[in-house]
Structures are given as structure tokens and as C-alpha cells.
C-alpha positions in Angstrom: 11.1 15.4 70.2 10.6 16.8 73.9 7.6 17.2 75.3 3.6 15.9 75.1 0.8 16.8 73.8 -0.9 20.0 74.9 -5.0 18.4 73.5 -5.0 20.1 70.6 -2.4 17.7 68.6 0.6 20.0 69.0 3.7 18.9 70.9 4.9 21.2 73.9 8.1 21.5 75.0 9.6 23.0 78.3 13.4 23.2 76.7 14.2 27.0 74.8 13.2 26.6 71.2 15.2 28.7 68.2 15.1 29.7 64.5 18.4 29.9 62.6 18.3 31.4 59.4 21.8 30.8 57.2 22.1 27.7 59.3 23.4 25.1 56.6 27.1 25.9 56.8 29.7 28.9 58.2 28.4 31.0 61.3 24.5 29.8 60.8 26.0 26.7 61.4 28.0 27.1 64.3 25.3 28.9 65.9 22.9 26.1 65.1 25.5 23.7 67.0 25.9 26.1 70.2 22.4 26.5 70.5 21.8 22.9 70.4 24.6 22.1 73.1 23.0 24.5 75.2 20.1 22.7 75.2 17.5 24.5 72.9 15.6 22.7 70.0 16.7 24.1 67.1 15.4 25.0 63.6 18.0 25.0 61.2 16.3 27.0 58.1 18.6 27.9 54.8 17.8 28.6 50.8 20.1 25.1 50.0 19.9 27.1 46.5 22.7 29.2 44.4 21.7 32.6 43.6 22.6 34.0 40.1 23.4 37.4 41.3 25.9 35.8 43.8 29.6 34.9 42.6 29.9 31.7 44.5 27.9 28.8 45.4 25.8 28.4 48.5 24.5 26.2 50.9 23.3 22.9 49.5 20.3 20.7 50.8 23.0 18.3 52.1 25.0 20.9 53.9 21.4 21.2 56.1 21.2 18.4 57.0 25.0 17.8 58.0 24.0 20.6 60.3 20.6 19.5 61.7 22.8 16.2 62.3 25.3 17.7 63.9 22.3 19.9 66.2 21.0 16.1 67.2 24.5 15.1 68.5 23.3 17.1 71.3 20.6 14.9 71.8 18.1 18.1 71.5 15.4 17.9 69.0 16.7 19.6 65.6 15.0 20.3 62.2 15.9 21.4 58.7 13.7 24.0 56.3 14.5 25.1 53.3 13.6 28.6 52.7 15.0 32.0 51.6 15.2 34.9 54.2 13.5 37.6 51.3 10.7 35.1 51.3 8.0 36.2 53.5 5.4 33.9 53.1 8.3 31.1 53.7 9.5 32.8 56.9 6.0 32.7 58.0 5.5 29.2 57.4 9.2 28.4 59.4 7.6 30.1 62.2 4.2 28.4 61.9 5.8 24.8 61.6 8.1 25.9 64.7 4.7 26.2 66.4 3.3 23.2 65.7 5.8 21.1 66.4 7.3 22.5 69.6 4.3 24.9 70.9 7.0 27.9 71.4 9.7 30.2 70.1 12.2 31.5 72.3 15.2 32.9 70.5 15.8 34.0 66.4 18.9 34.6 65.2 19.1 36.0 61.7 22.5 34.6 60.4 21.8 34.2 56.8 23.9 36.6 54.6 26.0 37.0 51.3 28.6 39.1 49.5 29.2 40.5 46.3 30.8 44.2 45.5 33.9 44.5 43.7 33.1 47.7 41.5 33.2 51.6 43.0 29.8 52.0 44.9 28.4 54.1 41.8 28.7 51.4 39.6 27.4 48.6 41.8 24.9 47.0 39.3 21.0 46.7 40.0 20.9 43.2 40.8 24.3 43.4 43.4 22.7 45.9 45.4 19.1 44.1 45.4 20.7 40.8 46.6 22.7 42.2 49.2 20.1 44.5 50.8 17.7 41.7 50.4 19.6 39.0 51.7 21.5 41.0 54.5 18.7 43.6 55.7 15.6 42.9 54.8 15.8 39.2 55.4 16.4 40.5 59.1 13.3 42.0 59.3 11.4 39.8 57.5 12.3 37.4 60.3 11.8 40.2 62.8 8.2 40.4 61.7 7.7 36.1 61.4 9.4 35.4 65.0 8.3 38.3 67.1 4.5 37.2 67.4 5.6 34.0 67.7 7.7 35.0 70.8 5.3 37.3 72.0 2.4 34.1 72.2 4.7 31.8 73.5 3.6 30.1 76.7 5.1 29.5 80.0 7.9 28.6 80.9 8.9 32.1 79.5 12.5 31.3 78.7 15.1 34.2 77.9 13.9 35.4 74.6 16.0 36.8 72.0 17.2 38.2 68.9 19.7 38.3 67.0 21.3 39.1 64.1 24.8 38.2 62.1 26.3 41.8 61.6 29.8 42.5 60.6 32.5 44.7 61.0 31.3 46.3 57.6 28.0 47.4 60.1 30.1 50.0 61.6 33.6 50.4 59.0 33.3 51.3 55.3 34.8 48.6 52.8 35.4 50.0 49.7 34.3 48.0 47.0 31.8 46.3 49.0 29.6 49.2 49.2 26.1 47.3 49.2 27.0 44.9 51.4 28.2 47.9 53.6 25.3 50.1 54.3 23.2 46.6 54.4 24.9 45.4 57.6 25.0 49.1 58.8 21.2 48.8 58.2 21.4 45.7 60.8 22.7 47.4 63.2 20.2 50.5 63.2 17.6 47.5 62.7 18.3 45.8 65.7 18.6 49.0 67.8 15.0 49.8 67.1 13.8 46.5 67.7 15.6 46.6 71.1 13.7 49.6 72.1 10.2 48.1 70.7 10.9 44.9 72.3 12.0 46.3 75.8 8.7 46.6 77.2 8.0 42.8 76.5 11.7 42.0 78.2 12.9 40.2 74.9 16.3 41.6 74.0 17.7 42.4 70.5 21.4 42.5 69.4 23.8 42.1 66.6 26.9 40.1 66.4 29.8 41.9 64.4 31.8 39.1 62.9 35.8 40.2 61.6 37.2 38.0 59.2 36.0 34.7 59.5 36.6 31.4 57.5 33.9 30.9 55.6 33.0 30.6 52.2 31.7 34.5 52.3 35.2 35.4 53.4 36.8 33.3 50.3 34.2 35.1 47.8 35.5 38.2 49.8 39.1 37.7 48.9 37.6 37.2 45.3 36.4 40.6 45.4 40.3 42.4 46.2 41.7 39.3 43.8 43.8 37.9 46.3 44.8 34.1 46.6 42.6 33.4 49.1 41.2 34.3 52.8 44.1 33.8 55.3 45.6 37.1 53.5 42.8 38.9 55.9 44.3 37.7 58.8 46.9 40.7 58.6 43.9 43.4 58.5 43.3 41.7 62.4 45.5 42.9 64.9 45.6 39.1 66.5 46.9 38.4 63.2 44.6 35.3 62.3 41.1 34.6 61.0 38.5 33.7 63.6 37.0 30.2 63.6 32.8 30.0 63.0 32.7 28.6 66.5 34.2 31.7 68.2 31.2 34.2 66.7 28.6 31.7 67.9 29.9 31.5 71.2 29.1 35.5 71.1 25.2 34.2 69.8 24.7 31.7 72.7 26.0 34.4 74.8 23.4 36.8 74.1 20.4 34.5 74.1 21.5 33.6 77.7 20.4 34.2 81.2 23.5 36.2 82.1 23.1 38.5 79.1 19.6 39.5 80.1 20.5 43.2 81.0 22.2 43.5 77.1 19.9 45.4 74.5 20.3 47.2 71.4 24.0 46.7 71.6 26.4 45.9 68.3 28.9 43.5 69.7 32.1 42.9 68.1 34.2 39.9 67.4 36.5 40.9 65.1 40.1 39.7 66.3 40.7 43.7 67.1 39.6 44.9 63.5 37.6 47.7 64.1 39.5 48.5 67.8 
């Protein structure tokens, strides 16, 4: 840990501190890493738990903690929680742990997400459209309303603060068969424009990242939705005819919660290989 003792048992630190929700594995992750080699303390927070309403498996507690390892390689302070975005009271106690051990928050970036569709958008069952509006949107602004006070008490030095969240080209195209997860991440984005205009007058900027195809294990459940043999068959849907790497969407993140991207705000910033050009 950086830092001291502020007299009342909790340790300060001067360096940037962030929250990354979804950070076990895929985009979390390499957001997790970017923000560590930039030099912020990072909490890496994930649900390390398989969901029944989702097709595919997710996170594990060992994928965490391959990314908290890889978040120490930076030789920044990095910690691991387990908890699940729809999870208020758990989101609360991220925050409150992020407090107490560092003293600040600086940046949030919601990056936690899942798919699931495959039927017409009027059959989409119950639990399909509760997981992906829960996980996608509302896990958002559930961290939205843990982070923001934390941000707002934060003491000097008062870093760049941010927010961010993990759209998708689905925020601003229509996939069909993927209607839920659709109108969630379009939700994001009209989310995040909101906040960008509550936030203003404390100068924290918000923002979404709008992912293309990206290898991950989403995009493989994806290609499980359209029953093809497997991810790289989206890289023809992307006019630079490939997938993009995890690393290349984070770079987007870091970009935002940096100096040179203070004047950015409310903005939906693609990075989608030319997908939705």
C-alpha cells in the first residue's frame, strides 16, 4: 500500500485510486491492468459466480485474482472483491472498503456485463431480460450511486475524477436477437449522458466506451446466439476485418480517466474496428 496514516487508522494515498467492476477477466480486466500501469490503485471487484439465467460460465475467484496479480506487476497497490454489480448493499461496501483502505476514490469504471438473447425480442423470456437489464444497466447505476459520494468526499489532491462505463456497439445499433441486451446498453449510454450533466458542476466527467467485437468470452456466447463456430466469424461484420484485442478498449478507458481528456463529457466513444461507421 501507498501512503500513511491520516490519525484516524485509515491509510491515505496521494496516487489516483479506482473501482473496476467486471474486472476478473475480458475488458474489466484489461482495464484493471491499464489503470494499474498508469499508476492508480486499483480495485478489481467481480461476481467470481455463474449465473443460471446466463448460457456460459463466468469469472471464477481465481480469474480475480490472476487479475489483481497482474494489477501488482505494476508495483501499484491492487485488491480483489467479490461482489455482483445488482447488489447494492455489496457495491456499497466495495466503495466503503475502497475508503478505508486508501482514503479516496478517483475514477469508477462500470465494466461488468453479460449476454444472452437468441429468441425474437417478443419472446425474450422473464429471466433473459431481468439479467441483462440488471447486469448491464442497472449495475451501472448502482455503482453510479456507490462511487459518486465517494468521489464527491474525496480529499486533496483532487485527481481527475471519472466515470465510466463498458457500452457497446449494441448502445447505439439494433442486434436482432439480442434485444435485451440491446436497449440495456442503449440505456448506458442515455445513463451516462445524464450523469455527465449532473456531475459537470463538480468537474467529474462521465463517458461510455462502445466496444465492437471483442475476444472475450461474451463475444463466444455471442456467436452461440447466431450458431456459428465461434467468434473470429465477427471479424467480417468490422470493416478492419478482425476482432479487437481487450487491451485496445481499455486503452479507450485510461484515456478518458486522464488529464488530457478532461474537456470529454457525456460522450459515447466508439471502438469498434469501423462497425457502426
Amino acid at each position: 500500500m501507498t501512503g500513511e496514516a491520516d490519525g484516524t487508522g485509515t491509510a491515505r494515498t496521494d496516487r489516483p485510486v479506482a473501482v473496476v467492476t467486471g474486472g476478473a477477466r475480458g475488458i474489466g480486466a484489461a482495464v484493471a491492468r491499464a489503470l494499474a500501469a498508469a499508476g492508480h490503485a486499483v480495485v478489481v471487484v467481480d461476481r467470481c459466480a455463474d449465473d443460471p439465467a446466463l448460457p456460459y460460465p463466468l469469472a471464477t475467484e481465481a480469474d480475480l485474482a490472476a487479475a489483481v496479480d497482474a494489477c501488482a506487476a505494476a508495483a501499484v497497490p491492487a485488491v480483489g472483491l467479490v461482489a455482483d454489480v445488482r447488489d447494492q448493499a455489496a457495491l456499497d461496501a466495495v466503495v466503503a472498503g475502497t475508503m478505508e483502505q486508501f482514503g479516496r476514490l478517483d475514477v469508477a469504471v462500470a465494466a461488468a456485463g453479460a449476454v444472452a438473447g437468441g429468441p425474437p425480442a417478443w419472446e425474450t423470456s422473464d429471466a433473459t431480460w431481468t439479467a441483462m437489464v440488471g447486469v448491464n444497466l442497472e449495475g451501472v447505476w448502482r455503482l453510479a450511486r456507490a462511487a459518486v459520494p465517494a468521489m464527491l468526499a474525496s480529499p486533496p489532491p483532487h485527481h481527475d475524477r471519472r466515470f465510466v462505463a463498458v457500452a457497446s456497439a449494441a448502445g447505439t445499433e439494433g442486434l436482432p436477437q439480442l434485444a435485451a441486451y440491446t436497449a440495456a446498453k442503449h440505456g448506458v449510454i442515455g445513463l451516462v449522458k445524464a450523469l455527465a450533466k449532473e456531475l459537470a458542476p463538480h468537474r467529474i466527467t462521465a463517458n461510455a466506451v462502445c466496444p465492437g467485437s471483442t475476444r472475450t468470452a461474451m463475444l463466444e456466447a455471442s456467436a452461440a446466439v447466431y450458431g456459428l463456430a465461434g467468434a473470429e466469424t465477427f471479424a467480417a461484420q468490422q470493416p478492419l476485418g478482425r476482432l479487437l484485442d481487450p487491451a485496445e478498449v481499455a486503452a479507450a478507458v485510461v484515456f478518458l480517466c486522464s488529464p488530457a481528456a478532461a474537456g470529454i463529457t457525456g460522450a459515447a466513444l466508439p471502438v469498434d474496428a469501423g462497425m457502426t461507421a
